[in-house]
N, C-alpha and C positions, 0 to 999 in steps of 0.2 A: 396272238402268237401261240401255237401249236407247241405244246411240253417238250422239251429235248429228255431222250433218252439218259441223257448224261447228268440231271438235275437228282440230287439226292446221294451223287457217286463221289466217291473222295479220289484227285487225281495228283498222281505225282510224276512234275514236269522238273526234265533235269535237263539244263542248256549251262554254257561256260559265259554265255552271253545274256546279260539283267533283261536288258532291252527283248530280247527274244521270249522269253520267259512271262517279262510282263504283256505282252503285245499277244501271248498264249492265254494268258487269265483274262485277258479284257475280252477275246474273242468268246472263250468259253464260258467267262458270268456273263456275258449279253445273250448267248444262247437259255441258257443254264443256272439264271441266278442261285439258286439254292444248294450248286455243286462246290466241293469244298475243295480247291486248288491251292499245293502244297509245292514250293518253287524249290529250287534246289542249283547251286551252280557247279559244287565239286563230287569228283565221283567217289570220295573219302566219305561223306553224309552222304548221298546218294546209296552204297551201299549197306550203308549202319540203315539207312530206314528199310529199304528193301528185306535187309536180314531179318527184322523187326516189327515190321507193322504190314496190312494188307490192303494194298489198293484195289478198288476197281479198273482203273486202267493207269498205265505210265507211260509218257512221252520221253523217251531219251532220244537226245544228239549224239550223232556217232561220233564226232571228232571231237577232242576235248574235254571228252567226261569219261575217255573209254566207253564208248557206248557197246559197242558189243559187248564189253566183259558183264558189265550190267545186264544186258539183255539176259546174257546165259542165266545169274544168278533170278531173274526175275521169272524164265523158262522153267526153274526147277522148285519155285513156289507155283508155278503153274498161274502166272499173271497176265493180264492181258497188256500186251505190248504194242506203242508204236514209236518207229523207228524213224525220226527228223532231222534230215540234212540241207546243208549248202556245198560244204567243201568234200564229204564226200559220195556226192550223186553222180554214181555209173554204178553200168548192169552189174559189176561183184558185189559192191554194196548192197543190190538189191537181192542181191542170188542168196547173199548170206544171210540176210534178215529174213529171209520166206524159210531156209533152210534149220535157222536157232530158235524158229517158233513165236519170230513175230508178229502182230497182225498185220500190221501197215506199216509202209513205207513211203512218207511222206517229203516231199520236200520245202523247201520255207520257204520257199517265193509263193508256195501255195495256201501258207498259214492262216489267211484270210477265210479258206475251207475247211479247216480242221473240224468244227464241230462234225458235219456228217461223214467225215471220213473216221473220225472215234465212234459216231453211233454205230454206224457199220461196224467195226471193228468189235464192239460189244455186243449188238443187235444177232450178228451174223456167227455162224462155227467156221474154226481157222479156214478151211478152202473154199467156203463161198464167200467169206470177205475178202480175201486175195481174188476173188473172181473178181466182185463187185470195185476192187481198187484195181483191177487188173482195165476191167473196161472202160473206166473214168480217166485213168492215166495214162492209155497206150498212145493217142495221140501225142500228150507230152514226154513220153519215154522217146517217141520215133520221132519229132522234133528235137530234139535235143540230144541222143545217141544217136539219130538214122535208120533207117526201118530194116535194116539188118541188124542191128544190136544183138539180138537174141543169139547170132549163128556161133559166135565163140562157145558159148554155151548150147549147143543145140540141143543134145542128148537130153540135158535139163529139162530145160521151156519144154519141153516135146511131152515130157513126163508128167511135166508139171500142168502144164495146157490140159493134157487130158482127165489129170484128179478132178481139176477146175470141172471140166465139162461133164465129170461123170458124176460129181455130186449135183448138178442141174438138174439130173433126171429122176 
């Protein structure tokens, strides 16, 4: 087995849901055994550790834990962020995690992949990981929203498409 990125890193995963949390650790010490995963279900201790200790990376749920409010605070330790939903996956959720300086945005029917979507996230600088989750995910964004999704937001994606592609070069 090829070393994961992520072995050695202490991660703090915040879900309202045990099941999801643990089903997070099991994925990531099978990649990762030696990485140190710290669970968290409320966003009262969620923010006491954020304010307080420093992770390598944090998995927060948007619904339930205040996940954005957390994101912010986790944005201005300048943390590496990734953003995991179920109830709320559409393109503003996504717009505002790309926007509050997350790295990924992942959803949990895809949990099964988490580890390379955090190596990315850590591996990579904020807009070539959004590249690298942008191309891994479009198929399931445009299954799932329609392959216009983006158009409410054009102006955006349009801006944002091109950071993406101008950091490529």
């Amino acid at each position: 087995m090829t070393p994961s990125l992520l072995d050695g890193k202490t991660i703090l995963a915040v879900d309202d849901e045990p099941d999801v949390l643990d089903v997070l650790e099991e994925e990531i010490l099978e990649a990762a055994p030696k990485c140190k995963v710290e669970k968290v279900t409320t966003y009262y201790e969620a923010a006491r550790r954020l304010s307080s200790q420093t992770y390598d990376i944090v998995i927060l749920d948007i619904m339930g834990i205040r996940g954005f409010e957390l994101l912010d605070l986790s944005a201005r330790r300048n943390l590496t962020v990734a953003m995991l939903t179920a109830h709320s996956l559409h393109p503003e959720s996504l717009k505002r995690s790309i926007e509050r300086k997350a790295r990924a945005y992942l959803p949990k029917d895809k949990l099964g992949e988490i580890v390379p979507f955090l190596e990315c996230a850590l591996e990579e600088g904020y807009l070539p990981a959004w590249g690298r989750l942008m191309k891994k995910l479009e198929g399931y964004f445009n299954s799932r929203w329609g392959s216009s999704w983006k158009r409410s937001e054009e102006k955006f994606w349009k801006e944002f498409d091109k950071k993406i592609s101008a950091c490529k070069k």
